[in-house]
N, C-alpha and C positions, 0 to 999 in steps of 0.2 A: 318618418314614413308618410309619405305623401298618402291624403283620403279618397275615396274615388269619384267622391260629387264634387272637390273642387279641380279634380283633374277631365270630370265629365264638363267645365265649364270650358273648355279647351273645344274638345266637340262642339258644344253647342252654341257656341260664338265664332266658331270659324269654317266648321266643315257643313255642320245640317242645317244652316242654310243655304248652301250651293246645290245642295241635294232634294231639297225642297221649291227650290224658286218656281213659281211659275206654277206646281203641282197641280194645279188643273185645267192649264194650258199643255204640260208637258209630259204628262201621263205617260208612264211607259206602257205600250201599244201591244207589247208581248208578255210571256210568263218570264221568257230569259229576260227580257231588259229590266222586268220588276224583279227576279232574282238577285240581277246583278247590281241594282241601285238599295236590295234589304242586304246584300251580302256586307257593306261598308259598315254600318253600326257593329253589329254583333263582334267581327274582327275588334274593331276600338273598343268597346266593351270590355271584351278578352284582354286587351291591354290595358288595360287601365286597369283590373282587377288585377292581373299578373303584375304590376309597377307598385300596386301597393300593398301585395302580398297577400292581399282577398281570396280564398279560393273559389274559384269561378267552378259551379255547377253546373246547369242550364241557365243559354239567354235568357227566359221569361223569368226567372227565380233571379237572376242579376239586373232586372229590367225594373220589377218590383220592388228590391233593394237600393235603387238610384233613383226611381219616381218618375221612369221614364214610359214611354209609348214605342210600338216600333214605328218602323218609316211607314209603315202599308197604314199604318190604324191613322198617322198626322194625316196621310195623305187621304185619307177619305173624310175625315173630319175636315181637315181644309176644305175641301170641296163639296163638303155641305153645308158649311158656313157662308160660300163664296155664293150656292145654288138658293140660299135662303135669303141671300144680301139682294143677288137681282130678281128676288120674286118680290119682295118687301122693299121696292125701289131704295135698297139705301144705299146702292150706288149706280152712277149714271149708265147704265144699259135699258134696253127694252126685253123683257123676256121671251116676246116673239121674234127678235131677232137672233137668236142662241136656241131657244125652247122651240119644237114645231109637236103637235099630236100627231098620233100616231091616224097616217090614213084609213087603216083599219080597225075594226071595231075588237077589243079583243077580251070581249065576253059574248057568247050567244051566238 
C-alpha cells in the first residue's frame, strides 16, 4: 500500500509548481480564479489519501498529516519573501520602481 507523502511527492514535483510560478506576478485577480487555482490541491490530497487507504477527514487535518501549506498560505509567503528580497536589495530591482506611497496621508 502505497504512503501518502511519497505519493504527495508526485504533486509536489510536477503539478505545484505550475501552479505556483510566477505567484507574485500572476496573482489571481478575483475570489473565483483564487478558488479555482486552491480547488486543485485538496482534489489531490483526496486522492492520494483515497490510493492509499487513509481516510480522509478534513483538508486542514490531511494537510497537517502530510506537512503541507495550502496554495493561498505559499502564495502569500512567496510574496513576502519576494517583497522582502527587493526592499533589502538582494535582488536586482529598485523598490521605487514596483513600490510607490500612498498620495494620501492615511492617518489624521
Amino acid at each position: 500500500m502505497p504512503q501518502p507523502l511519497s505519493s504527495l511527492e508526485a504533486f509536489t514535483s510536477n503539478i505545484r509548481p505550475i501552479l505556483e510560478y510566477a505567484c507574485f506576478v500572476l496573482s489571481p485577480q478575483t475570489a473565483k480564479n483564487s478558488l479555482l487555482i486552491n480547488s486543485i490541491q485538496p482534489k489531490f490530497v483526496k486522492a492520494i489519501f483515497a490510493r492509499c487507504g487513509v481516510p480522509f477527514s478534513r483538508y486542514n487535518c490531511s494537510l497537517s498529516c502530510i506537512n503541507a501549506s495550502t496554495l493561498s498560505k505559499r502564495r502569500v509567503v512567496a510574496s513576502l519573501i519576494i517583497t522582502y528580497n527587493i526592499f533589502n536589495s538582494k535582488v536586482n530591482i529598485r523598490p521605487q520602481t514596483r513600490f510607490a506611497p500612498s498620495p494620501t496621508s492615511s492617518r489624521g
